[in-house]
NUPA-78528 format. One record per residue (C-alpha): residue number from 1; residue in one letter; x, y, z. Coordinates in pm, 1 decimal, decimal comma. Layout:
<atoms>
<atom NUM a <X Y Z>>
...
</atoms>
This chain:
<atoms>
<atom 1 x <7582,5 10953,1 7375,3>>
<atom 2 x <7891,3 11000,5 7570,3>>
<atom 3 x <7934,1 10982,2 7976,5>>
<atom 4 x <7991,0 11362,3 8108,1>>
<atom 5 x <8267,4 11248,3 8314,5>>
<atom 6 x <8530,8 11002,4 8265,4>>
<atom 7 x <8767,7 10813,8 8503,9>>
<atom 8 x <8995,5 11025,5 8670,2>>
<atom 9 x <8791,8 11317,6 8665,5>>
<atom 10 x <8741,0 11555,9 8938,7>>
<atom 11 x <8412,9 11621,6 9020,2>>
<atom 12 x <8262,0 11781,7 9305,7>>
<atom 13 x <7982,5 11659,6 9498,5>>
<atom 14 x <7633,4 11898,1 9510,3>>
<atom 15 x <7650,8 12134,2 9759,5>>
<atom 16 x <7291,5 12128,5 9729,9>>
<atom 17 x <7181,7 11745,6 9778,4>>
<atom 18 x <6841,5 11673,5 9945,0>>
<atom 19 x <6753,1 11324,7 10131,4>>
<atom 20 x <6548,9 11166,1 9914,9>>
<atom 21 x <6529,7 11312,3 9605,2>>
<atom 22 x <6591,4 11113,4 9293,0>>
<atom 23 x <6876,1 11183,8 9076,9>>
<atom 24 x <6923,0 11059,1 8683,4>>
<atom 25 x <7152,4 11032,5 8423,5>>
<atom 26 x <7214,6 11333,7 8140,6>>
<atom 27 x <7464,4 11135,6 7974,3>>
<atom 28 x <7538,7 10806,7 7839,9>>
<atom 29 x <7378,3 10520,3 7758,3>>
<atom 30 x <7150,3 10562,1 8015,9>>
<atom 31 x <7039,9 10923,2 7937,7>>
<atom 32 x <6698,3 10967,6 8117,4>>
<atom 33 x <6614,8 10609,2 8190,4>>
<atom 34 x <6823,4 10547,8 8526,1>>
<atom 35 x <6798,2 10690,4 8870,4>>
<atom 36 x <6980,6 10628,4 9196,3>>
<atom 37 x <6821,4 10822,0 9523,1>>
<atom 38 x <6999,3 11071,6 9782,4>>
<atom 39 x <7106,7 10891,5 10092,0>>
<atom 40 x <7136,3 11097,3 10420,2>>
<atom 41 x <7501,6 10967,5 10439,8>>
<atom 42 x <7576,7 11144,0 10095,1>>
<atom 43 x <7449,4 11451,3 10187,2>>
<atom 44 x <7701,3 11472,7 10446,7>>
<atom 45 x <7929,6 11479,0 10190,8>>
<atom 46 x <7826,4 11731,2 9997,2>>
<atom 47 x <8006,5 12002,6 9874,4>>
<atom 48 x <8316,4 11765,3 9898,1>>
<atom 49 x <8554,7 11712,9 9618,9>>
<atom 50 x <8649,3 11332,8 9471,1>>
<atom 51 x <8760,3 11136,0 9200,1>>
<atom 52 x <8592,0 10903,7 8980,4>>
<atom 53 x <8698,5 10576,8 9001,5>>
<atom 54 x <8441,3 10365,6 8747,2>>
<atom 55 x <8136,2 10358,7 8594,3>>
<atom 56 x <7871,4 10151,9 8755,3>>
<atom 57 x <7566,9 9942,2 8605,0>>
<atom 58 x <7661,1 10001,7 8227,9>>
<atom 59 x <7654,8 10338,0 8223,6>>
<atom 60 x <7373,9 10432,8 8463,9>>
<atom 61 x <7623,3 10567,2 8738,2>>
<atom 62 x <7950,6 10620,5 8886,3>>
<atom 63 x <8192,3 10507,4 9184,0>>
<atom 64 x <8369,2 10786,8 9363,4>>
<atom 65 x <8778,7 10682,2 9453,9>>
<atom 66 x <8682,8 10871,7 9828,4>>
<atom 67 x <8320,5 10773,4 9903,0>>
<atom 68 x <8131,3 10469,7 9807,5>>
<atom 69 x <7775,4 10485,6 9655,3>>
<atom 70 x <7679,6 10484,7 9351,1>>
<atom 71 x <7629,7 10885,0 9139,4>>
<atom 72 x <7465,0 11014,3 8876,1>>
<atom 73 x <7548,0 11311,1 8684,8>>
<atom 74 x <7245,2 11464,3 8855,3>>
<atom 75 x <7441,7 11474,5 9214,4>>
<atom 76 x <7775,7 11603,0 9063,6>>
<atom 77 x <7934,6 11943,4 8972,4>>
<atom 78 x <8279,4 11955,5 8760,1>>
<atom 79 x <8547,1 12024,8 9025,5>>
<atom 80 x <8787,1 12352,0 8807,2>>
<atom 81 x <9003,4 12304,5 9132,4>>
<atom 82 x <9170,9 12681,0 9007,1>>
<atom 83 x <8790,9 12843,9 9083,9>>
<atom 84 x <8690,2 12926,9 9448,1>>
<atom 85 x <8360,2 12733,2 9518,4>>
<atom 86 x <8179,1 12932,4 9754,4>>
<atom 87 x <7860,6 12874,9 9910,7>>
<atom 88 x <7600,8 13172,2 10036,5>>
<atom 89 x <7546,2 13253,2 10387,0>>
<atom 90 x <7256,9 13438,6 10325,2>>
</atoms>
């Protein structure tokens, strides 16, 4: 199974990322069987955009270019940098 993002892709980082909370994989090699948790220091950074830089642990993860950490697919959004990204007030 194929990686949903590759290196150089944009991605943008949940807007919606809770402490805690365990995140997998939905692609790759690692489809279902890997997890990396939600740090309080990335969900500062959510909602931010970045770049990945490499895949991490064979496939269970990835390095952002901007932030270190390690992501799944679980804690990223595809950044279409020609949409708006808006997020409610109510």
């Amino acid at each position: 199974m194929e990686l949903k993002y590759h290196v150089g892709d944009k991605v943008m980082i949940r807007p919606d990322l809770k402490a805690g909370k365990v995140c997998e994989m939905y692609s790759g090699p690692m489809c279902g069987r890997y997890t990396y948790s939600i740090t309080p220091s990335m969900t500062q950074l959510a909602g931010e955009f970045a770049t990945i830089e490499r895949v991490c642990d064979g496939g269970a993860g990835y390095r952002l270019e901007e932030y270190g950490f390690s992501w799944t697919d679980g804690m990223l959004l595809p950044a279409d940098l020609n949409e708006c990204v808006c997020t409610s007030l109510l």
